[in-house]
C-alpha positions in Angstrom: 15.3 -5.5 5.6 14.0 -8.9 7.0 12.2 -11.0 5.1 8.9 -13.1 6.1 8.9 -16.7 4.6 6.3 -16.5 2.1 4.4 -20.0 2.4 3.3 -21.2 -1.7 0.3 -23.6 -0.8 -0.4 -25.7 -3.4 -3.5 -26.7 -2.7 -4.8 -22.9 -1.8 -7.4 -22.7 1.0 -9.5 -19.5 -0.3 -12.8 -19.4 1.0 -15.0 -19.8 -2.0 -17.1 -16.9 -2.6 -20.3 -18.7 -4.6 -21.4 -17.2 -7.4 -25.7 -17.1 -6.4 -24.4 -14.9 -3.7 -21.6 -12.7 -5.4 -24.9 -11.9 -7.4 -26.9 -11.9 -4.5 -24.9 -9.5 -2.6 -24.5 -7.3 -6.3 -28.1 -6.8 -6.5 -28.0 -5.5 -2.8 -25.5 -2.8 -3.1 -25.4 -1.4 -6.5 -28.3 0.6 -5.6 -25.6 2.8 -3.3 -22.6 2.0 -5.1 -24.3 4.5 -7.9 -25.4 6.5 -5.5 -21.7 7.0 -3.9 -19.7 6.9 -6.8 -21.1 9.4 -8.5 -20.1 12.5 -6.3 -16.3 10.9 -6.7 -13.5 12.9 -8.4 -13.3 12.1 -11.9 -10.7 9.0 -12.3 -8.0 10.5 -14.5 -9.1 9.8 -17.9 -5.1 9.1 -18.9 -4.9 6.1 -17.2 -7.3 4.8 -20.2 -5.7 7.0 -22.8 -2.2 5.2 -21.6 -3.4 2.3 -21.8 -5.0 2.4 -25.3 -1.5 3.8 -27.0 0.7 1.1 -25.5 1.0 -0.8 -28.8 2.0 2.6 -30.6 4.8 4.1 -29.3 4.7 7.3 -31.3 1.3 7.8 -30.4 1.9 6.9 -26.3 5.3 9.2 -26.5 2.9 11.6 -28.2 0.3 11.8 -25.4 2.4 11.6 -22.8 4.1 14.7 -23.9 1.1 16.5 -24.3 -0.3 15.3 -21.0 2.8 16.5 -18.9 3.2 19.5 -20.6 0.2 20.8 -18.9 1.1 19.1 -15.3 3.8 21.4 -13.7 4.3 18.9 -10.6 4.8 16.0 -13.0 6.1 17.1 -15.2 9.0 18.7 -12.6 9.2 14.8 -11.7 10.3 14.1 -15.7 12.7 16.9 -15.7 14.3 16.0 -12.2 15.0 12.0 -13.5 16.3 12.9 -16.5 18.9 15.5 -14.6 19.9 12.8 -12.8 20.2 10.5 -15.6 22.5 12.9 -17.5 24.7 13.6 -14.1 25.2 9.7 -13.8 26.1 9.5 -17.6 28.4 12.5 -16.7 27.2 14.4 -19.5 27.3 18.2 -18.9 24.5 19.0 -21.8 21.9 21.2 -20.3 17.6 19.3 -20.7 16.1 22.4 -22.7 12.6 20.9 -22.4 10.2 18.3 -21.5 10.5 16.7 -25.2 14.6 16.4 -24.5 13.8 15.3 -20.8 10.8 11.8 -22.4 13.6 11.3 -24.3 16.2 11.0 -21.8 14.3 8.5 -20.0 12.9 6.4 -22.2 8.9 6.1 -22.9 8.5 3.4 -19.9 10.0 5.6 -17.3 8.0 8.4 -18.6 5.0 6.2 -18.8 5.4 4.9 -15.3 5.8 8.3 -13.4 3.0 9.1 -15.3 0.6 6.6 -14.1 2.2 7.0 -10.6 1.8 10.7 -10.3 -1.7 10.4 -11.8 -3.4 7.6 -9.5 -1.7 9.0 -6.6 -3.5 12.8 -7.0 -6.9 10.7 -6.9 -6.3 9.0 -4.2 -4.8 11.9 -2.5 -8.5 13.7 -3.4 -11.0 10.5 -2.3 -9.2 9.6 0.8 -10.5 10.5 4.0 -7.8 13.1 5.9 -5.2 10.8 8.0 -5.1 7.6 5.8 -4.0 8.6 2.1 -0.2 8.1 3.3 -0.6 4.5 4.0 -3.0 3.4 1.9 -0.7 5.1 -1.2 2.3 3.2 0.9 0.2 0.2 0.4 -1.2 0.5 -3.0 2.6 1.5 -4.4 4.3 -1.6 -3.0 1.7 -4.2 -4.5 1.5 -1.6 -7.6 5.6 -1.8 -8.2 5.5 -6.0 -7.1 3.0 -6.4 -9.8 5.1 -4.5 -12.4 8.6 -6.2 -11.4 6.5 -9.9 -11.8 5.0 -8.6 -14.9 8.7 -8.3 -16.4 10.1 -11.2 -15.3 7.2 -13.5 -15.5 6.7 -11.9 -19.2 2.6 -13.3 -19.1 0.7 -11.6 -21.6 0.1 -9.0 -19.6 2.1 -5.5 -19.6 3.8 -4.3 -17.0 2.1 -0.7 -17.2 -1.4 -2.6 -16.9 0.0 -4.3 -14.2 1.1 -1.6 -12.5 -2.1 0.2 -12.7 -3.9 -3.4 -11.3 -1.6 -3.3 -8.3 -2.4 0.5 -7.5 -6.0 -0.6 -7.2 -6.5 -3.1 -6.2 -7.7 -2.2 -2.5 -9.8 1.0 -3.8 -12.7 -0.7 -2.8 -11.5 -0.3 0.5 -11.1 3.3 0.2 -14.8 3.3 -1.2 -16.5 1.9 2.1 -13.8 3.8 4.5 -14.8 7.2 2.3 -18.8 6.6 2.6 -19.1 3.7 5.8 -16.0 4.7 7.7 -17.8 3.9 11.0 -18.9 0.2 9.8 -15.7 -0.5 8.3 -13.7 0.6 11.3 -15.3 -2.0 12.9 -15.0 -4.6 10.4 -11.0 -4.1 9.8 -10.9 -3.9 14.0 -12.9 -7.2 14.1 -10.7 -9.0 11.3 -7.7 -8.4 13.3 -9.1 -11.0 15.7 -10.6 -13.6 12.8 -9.2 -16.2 10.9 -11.9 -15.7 8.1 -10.3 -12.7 6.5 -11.4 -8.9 6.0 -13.9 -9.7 2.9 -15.9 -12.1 5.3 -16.3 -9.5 7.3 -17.2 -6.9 4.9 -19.7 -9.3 3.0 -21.2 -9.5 6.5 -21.5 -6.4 7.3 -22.1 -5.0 3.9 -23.3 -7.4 2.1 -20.3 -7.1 -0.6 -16.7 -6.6 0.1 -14.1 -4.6 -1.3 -12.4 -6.5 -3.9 -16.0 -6.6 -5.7 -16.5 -3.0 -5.1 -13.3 -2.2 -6.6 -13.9 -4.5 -9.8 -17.3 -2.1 -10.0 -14.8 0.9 -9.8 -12.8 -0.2 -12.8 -15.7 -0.9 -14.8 -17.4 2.3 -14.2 -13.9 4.0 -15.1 -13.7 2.5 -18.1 -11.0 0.7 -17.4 -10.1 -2.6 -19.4 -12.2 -5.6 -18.0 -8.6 -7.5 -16.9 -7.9 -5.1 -14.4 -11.3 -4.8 -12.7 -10.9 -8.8 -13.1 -7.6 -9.0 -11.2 -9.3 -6.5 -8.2 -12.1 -8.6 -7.9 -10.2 -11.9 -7.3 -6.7 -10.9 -5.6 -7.6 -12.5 -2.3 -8.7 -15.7 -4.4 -7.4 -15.8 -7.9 -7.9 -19.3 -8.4 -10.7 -19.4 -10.1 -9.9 -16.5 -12.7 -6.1 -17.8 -13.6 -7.2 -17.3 -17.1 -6.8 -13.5 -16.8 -3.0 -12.8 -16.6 -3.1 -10.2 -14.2 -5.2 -11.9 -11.6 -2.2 -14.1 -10.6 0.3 -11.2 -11.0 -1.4 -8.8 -8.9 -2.5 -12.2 -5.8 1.0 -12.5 -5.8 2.0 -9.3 -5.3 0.1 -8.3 -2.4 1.1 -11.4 -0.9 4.8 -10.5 -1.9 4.6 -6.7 -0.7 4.1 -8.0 2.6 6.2 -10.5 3.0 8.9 -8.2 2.4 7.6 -5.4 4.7 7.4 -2.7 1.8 5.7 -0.7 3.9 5.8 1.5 7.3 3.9 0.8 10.3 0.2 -1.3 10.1 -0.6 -4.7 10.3 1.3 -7.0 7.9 -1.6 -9.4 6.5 1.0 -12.1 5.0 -1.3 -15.0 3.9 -0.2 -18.1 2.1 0.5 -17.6 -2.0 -1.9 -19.9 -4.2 -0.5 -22.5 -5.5 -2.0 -22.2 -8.7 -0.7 -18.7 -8.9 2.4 -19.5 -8.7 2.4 -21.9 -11.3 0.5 -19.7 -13.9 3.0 -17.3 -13.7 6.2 -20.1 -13.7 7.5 -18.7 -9.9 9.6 -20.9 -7.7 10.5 -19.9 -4.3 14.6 -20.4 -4.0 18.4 -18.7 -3.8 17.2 -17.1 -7.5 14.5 -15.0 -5.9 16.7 -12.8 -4.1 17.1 -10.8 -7.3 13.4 -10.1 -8.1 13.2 -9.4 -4.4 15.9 -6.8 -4.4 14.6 -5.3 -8.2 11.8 -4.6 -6.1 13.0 -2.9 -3.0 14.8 -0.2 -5.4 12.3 0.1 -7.4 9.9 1.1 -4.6 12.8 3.4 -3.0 12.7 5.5 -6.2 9.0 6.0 -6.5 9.3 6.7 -3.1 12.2 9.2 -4.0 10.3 10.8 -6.3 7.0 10.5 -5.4 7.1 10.8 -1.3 4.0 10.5 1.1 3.4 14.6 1.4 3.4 14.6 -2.2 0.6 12.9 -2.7 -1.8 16.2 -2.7 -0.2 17.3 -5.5 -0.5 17.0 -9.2 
């Protein structure tokens, strides 16, 4: 797979976002963002539930179990990777349930299919017929970059939290595609053409753009504020380094392109903040090409197990 060189500016050229008109442009849209987001499918309330148990593994293993007992499709997913886990181990014992199968593959496997099943039957119900494949394509490579940079970078942040951070980070996008596709048609057509970026263009058009929208998501889900944090500032993260996942999940996108994760669409590689990369300790040399591959077969087994037709299914 060819690689894109991934540029690490240290002195980051974000276009600053002032705070009077972050507010400014907040005051003008949450009027419809409540307006919008209420007719949504229910965000699954595990997500939350998963990441409340993650210091108790008794009570996560616990949950989980509970949680994919009643979700055939996932729980099919759970039963298939532990069969191949026991064929690789050679080991000709029969899986006599789902509480063998968690077992089998460990609470972070379980965990992560899990969340990846989960997020991926709400997006498969919000998004608008014809784009769910790619935007899952999109949302799974920054979702599994965030997770890989999470364990290596070891920041206090977990790697299921990132993972969730990665997987939405663009839902803000999905939010004005769902209820102003026409508008933001023309405002992803027109970026193709500008320097400036897609959030210039949305904040024009819209008055907000989609990374703030997203941050509204996560609060309105009840999500922890750290995630909604890292959405709102993954184009421009230098002014939130403080959160850990902000960082993770900048670098991630950035990353997921570079390395062409994905299938067809416009590869938006911009330059890596500097800043970022120092808050999570990265340098750019020969060592990389082990995170790089960790990555690329970590998306070909979610993508083994979790393919693009799936995505309607729970």
């Amino acid at each position: 797979m060819s690689k894109h060189m991934v540029d690490c500016d240290v002195d980051s050229g974000h276009e600053d976002v002032g705070e009077g008109k972050e507010a400014n442009a907040e005051c003008g849209e949450s009027d419809d963002f409540r307006e919008y987001s209420d007719p949504l499918p229910g965000f699954p309330p595990i997500i939350a539930r998963i990441l409340a148990t993650l210091d108790d593994p008794i009570a996560s293993s616990e949950l989980l179990l509970g949680y994919i007992e009643q979700q055939p499709v996932i729980a099919s997913r759970v039963l298939l990777l532990a069969k191949v886990l026991a064929t690789r181990k050679r080991s000709r014992r029969a899986i006599p349930d789902l509480a063998f199968a968690t077992t089998l593959i460990g609470l972070n496997r379980t965990r992560e299919i899990t969340i990846l099943s989960s997020i991926a039957g709400f997006i498969a119900d919000i998004a608008p017929p014809g784009i769910a494949g790619n935007f899952w394509q999109h949302s799974l490579a920054v979702g599994v970059c965030s997770e890989q940079l999470a364990l290596l970078c070891a920041p206090p942040a977990t790697a299921p939290a990132a993972l969730i951070a990665g997987l939405l980070h663009d839902i803000g996008q999905l939010w004005l595609y769902r209820f102003k596709e026409e508008a933001f048609i023309t405002a992803w057509r027109q970026d193709l053409s500008h320097a400036a970026g897609i959030e210039a263009d949305e904040r024009e058009r819209f008055g907000v753009d989609h990374a703030t929208i997203g941050a509204w998501l996560a609060e309105h889900w009840w999500l922890p504020p750290g995630i909604g944090t890292a959405i709102r500032h993954h184009h421009a993260p230098d002014k939130a380094l403080n959160e850990p996942l902000v960082p993770l999940v900048h670098v991630a996108e950035v990353l997921s392109n570079a390395l062409g994760l994905t299938d067809g669409g416009v590869s938006r590689v911009t330059s890596i903040s500097g800043a970022a990369c120092r808050a999570l300790g990265l340098t750019w040399d020969e060592h990389s090409r082990a995170l790089f591959m960790r990555i690329e077969a970590r998306m070909r087994h979610a993508n083994t197990f979790l393919p693009r037709d799936a995505l309607g299914k729970r």
